[in-house]
Legacy VTK file of the C-alpha trace (Angstrom):
# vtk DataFile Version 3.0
C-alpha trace
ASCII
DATASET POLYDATA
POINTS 354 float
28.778 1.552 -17.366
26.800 -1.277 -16.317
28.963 -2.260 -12.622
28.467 1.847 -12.367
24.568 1.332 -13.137
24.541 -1.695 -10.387
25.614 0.265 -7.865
23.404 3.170 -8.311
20.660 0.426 -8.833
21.507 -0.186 -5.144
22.450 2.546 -3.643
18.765 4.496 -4.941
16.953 1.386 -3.575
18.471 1.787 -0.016
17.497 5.276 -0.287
14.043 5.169 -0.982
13.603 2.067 1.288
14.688 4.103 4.369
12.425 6.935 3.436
9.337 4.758 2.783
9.879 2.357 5.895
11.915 4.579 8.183
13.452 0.949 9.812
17.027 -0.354 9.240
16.347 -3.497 8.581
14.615 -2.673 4.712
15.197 -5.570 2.633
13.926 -7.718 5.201
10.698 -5.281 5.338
10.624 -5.793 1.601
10.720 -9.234 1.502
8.370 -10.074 4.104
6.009 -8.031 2.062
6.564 -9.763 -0.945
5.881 -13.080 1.246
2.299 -11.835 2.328
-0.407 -13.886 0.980
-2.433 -10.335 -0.040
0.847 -9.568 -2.695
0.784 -13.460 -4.091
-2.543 -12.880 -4.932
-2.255 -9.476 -6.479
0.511 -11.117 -8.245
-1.181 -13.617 -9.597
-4.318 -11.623 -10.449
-2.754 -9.121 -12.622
-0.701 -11.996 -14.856
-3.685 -13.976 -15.381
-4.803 -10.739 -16.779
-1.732 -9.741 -18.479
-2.457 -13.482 -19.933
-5.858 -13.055 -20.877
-4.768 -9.990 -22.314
-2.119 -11.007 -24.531
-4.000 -14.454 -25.600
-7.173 -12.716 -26.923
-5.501 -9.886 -29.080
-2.230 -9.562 -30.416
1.085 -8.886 -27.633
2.198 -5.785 -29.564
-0.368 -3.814 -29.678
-2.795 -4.678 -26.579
-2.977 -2.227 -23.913
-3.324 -3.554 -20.560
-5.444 -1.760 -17.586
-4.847 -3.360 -14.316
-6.776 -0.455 -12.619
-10.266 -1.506 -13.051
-9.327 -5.244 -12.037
-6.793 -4.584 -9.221
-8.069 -1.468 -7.361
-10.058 -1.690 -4.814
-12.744 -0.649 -3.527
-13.553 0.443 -7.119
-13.755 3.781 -8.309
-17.529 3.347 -8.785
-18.019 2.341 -5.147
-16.131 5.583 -3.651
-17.870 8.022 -5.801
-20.973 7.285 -4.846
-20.129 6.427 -1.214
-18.411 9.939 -1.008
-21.789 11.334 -2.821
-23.895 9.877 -0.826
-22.177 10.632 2.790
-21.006 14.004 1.998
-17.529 13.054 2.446
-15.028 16.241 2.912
-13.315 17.188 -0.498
-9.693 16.409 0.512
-10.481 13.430 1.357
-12.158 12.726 -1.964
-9.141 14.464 -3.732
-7.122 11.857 -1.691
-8.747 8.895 -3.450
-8.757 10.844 -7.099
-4.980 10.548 -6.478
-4.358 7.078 -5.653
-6.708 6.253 -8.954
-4.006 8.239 -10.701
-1.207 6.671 -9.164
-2.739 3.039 -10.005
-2.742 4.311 -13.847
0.356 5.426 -13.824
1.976 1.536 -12.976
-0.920 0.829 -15.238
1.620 2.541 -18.153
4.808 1.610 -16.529
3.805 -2.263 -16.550
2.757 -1.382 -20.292
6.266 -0.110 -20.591
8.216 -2.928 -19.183
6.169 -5.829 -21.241
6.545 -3.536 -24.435
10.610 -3.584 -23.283
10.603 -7.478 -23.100
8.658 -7.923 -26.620
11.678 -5.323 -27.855
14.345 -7.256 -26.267
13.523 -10.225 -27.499
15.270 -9.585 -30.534
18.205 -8.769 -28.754
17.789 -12.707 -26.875
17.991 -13.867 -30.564
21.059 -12.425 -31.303
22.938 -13.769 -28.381
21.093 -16.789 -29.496
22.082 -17.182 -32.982
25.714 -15.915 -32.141
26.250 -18.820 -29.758
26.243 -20.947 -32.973
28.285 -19.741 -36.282
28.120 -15.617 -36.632
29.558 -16.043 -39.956
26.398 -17.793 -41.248
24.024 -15.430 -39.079
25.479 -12.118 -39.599
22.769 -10.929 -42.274
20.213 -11.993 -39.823
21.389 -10.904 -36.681
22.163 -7.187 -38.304
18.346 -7.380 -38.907
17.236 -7.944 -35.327
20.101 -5.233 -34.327
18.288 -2.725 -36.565
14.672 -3.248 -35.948
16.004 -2.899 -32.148
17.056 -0.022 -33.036
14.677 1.280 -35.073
11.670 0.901 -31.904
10.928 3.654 -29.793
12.238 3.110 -26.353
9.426 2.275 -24.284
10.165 3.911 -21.288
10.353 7.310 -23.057
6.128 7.604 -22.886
6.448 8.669 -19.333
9.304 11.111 -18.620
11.282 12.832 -15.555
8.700 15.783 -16.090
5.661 14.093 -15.326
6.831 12.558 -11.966
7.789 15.373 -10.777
4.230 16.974 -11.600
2.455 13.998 -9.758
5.115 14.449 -6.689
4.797 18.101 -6.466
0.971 17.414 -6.605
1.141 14.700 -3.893
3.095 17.250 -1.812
0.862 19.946 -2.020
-1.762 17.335 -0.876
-0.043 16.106 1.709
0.422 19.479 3.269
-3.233 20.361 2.800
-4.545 17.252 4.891
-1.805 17.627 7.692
-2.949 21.527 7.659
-6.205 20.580 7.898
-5.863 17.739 10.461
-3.790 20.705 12.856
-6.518 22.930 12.330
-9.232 20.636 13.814
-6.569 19.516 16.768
-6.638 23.100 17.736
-10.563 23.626 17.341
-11.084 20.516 19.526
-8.571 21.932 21.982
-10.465 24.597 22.275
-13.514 22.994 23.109
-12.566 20.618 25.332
-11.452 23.422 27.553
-14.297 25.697 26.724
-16.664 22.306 27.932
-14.490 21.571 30.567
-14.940 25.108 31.630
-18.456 24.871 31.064
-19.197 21.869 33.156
-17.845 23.799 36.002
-19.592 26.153 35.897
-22.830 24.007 35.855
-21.487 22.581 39.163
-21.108 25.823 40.712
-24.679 26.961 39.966
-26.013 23.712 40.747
-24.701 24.401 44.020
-25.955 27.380 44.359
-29.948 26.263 43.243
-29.732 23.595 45.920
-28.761 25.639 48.475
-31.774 28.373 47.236
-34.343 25.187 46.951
-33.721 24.364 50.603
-33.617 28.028 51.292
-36.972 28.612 49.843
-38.535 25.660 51.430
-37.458 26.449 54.957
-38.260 30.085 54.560
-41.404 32.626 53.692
-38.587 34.096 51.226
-39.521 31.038 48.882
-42.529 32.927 47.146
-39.956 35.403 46.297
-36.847 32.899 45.521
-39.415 30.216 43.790
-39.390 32.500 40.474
-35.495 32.765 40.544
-34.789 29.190 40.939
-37.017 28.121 38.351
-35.224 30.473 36.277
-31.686 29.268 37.446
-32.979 25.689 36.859
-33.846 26.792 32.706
-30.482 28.360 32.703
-28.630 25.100 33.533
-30.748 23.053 31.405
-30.126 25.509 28.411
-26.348 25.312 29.284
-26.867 21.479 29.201
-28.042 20.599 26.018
-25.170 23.161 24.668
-22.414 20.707 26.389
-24.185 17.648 24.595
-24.025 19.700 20.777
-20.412 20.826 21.921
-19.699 17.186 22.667
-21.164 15.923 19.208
-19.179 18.327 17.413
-16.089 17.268 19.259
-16.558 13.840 17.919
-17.472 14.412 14.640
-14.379 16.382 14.484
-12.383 13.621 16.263
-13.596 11.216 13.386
-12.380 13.665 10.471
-9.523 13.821 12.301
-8.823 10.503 12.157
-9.942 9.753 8.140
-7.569 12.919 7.122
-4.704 10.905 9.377
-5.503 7.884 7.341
-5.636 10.047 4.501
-2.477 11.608 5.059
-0.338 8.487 5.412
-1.846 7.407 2.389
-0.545 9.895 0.394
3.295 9.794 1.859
3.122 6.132 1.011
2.140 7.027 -2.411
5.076 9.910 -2.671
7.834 7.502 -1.755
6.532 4.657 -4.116
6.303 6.933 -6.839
9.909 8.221 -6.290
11.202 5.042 -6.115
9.575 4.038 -9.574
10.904 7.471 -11.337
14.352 6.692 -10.317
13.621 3.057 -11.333
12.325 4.327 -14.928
15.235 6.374 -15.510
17.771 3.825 -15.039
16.308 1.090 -17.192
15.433 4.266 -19.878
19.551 5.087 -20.038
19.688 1.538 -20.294
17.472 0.754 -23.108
19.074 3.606 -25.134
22.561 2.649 -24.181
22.026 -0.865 -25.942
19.779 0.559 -29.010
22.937 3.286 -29.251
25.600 0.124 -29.008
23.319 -1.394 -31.227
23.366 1.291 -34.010
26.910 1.538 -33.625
26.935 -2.256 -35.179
24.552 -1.875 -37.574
26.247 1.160 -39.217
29.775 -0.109 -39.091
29.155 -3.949 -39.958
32.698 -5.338 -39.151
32.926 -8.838 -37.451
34.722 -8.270 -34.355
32.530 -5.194 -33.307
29.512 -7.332 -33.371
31.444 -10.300 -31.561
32.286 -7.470 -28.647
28.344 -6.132 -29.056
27.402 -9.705 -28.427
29.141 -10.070 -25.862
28.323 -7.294 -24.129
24.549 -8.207 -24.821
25.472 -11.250 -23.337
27.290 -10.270 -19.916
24.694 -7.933 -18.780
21.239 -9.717 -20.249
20.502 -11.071 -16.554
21.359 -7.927 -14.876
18.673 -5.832 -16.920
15.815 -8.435 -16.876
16.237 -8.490 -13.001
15.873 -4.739 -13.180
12.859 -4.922 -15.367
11.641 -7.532 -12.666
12.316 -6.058 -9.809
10.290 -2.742 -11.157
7.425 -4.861 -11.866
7.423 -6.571 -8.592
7.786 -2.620 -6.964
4.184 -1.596 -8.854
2.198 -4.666 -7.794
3.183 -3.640 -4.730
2.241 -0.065 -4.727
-1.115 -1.636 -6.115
-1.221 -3.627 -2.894
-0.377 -0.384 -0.396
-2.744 1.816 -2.482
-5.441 -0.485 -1.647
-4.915 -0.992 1.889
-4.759 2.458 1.998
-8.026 3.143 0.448
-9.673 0.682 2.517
-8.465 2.237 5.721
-9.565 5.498 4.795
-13.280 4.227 3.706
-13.552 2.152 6.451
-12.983 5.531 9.115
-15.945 7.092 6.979
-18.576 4.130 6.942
-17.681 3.581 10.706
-18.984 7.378 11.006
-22.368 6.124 9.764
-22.617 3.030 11.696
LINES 1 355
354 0 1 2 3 4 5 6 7 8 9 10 11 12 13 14 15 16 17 18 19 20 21 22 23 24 25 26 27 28 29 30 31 32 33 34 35 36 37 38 39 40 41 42 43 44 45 46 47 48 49 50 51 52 53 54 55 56 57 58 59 60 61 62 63 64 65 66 67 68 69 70 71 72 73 74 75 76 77 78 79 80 81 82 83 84 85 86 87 88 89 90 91 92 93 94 95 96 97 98 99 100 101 102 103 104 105 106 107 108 109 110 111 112 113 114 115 116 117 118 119 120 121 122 123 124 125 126 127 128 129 130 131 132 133 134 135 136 137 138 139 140 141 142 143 144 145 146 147 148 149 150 151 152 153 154 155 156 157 158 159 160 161 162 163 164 165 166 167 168 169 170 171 172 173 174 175 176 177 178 179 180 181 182 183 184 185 186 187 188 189 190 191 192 193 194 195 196 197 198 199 200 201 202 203 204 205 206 207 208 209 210 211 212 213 214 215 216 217 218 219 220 221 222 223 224 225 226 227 228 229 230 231 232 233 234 235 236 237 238 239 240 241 242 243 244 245 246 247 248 249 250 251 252 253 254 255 256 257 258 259 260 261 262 263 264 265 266 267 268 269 270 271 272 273 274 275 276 277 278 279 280 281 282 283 284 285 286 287 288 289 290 291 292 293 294 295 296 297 298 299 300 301 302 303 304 305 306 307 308 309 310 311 312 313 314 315 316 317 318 319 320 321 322 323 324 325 326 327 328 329 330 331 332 333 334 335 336 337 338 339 340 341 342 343 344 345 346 347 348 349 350 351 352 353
């Protein structure tokens, strides 16, 4: 099972990387992100907290939110920014969902410490069966079936519930693109309409000049005088129409340009978060696959059953911490995207203000 799980371990991981990076050379995008100084730090932020965490209460039953130390900006910050500037609602939806998507690693990092506290007892028995099983068999039965009396962790968030938040994300991500073709076409228009316009200003300018000298050479210019200063109201009516037209081509321009942002935001988030399902569901066969192998050797007792359990604890020990790792290394660095993500987007709608 475990050389089969390897392989799909690798072959979902090449999967997802092409979707989310859309280059062929995706480990090497991976781990020059994992070199960055921005993901050391986050790194090393969220363990001091996990740290802090675990020293002041006790490991088993402290809950750990990375959110409110990790995200950024803060929630705080955008809701009143977006208050305060009137920002559109998809864009504010936009930053509801990456809030979401931070506490959902919040609960898969939960799940993956929880998993190390529970297989720790499964470390002691290849521990105490490297010395005499004959002497340890009483104990090691008991670490076997308090392993398998623990609820798997991974089973809080299941299958279901990703596919919720991806059919969510989708729907999202549809709305802003919609949204963003919608103004492309508006500003289409117009440009053409202005560009139409300015013509047409020429034209009549044109036209009043060659009146003006008209009515200056000529005894007609008591009669012209009232047309061209008519004409001349006209074209400065029409003008301060093309500067409105142009302001409203540039505000859309800039919405434009946050729901892009916006937009790319949200993929990110879609591929991360169906990378970490697939993730989740491997290590969640896993964990029951060892509490099942577990209960097998509990129930039946005999000596060379648990020498083959122990064994097979021991062969494949490695191979599941590195999964556990390598999903914990995957959220902090969703954490890291959905911040520079955020930051992009806020920084389109503060640069509308200054």
């Amino acid at each position: 099972m475990h050389s089969g799980s390897r392989s799909r371990k690798d072959g979902d991981d090449k999967d997802n990387n092409s979707s989310f990076y859309g280059k062929p050379n995706v480990n090497g995008e991976y781990l020059k992100a994992f070199r960055t100084k921005s993901y050391v730090e986050i790194c090393n932020k969220a363990q001091g907290q996990l740290r802090k965490t675990t020293r002041l209460s006790s490991p088993s039953s402290s809950f750990v939110y990375l959110t409110e130390s990790l995200l950024e900006p803060q929630q705080e910050i955008i809701t009143n920014i977006t208050e305060n500037l009137k920002v559109h609602h998809l864009l504010v939806e936009y930053f509801e969902a990456s809030l979401e998507a931070c506490r959902c690693c919040d609960t898969i990092l939960e799940c993956i410490r929880q998993t190390r506290l529970a297989y720790g007892r499964v470390t002691n028995v290849v521990k105490l069966s490297e010395t005499d099983q004959s002497h340890h068999k009483a104990m090691i039965n008991r670490e076997l079936a308090s392993f398998v009396l623990q609820n798997n962790p991974f089973s809080i968030i299941s299958p279901f519930q990703f596919r919720d938040i991806h059919d969510r994300y989708l729907l999202l991500f549809n709305r802003l693109n919609s949204k963003r073709r919608k103004i492309r076409r508006l500003t289409i228009k117009r440009v053409c309409k202005k560009v139409g316009a300015i013509g047409l200003v020429i034209s009549q300018t044109a036209l009043l000049v060659a009146l003006l000298v008209l009515a200056f050479h000529s005894i007609i210019g008591l009669v012209a005088a009232p047309c061209v200063m008519s004409g001349l109201l006209g074209l400065m009516r029409k003008r301060f129409k093309l500067v409105h037209e142009r302001h409203g081509v540039k505000s859309s321009r800039r919405l434009y340009e946050q729901l892009d942002v916006a937009a790319k935001g949200v993929y990110i988030l879609i591929n991360d978060l169906d990378t970490m399902s697939r993730m989740v569901k491997r290590l969640d066969d896993e964990v029951e696959h060892w509490r099942e192998v577990a209960d097998i050797c509990v129930k039946n007792g005999k000596g060379e059953i648990l020498r083959e359990v122990v064994r097979e604890f021991h062969d494949y020990e490695s191979n599941f911490l590195d999964q556990l790792e390598e999903l914990e290394e995957h959220i902090y660095l969703c954490f890291l995207t959905i911040n520079r993500s955020r930051r992009l987007v806020m920084q389109e709608i503060t640069e509308e203000r200054s």
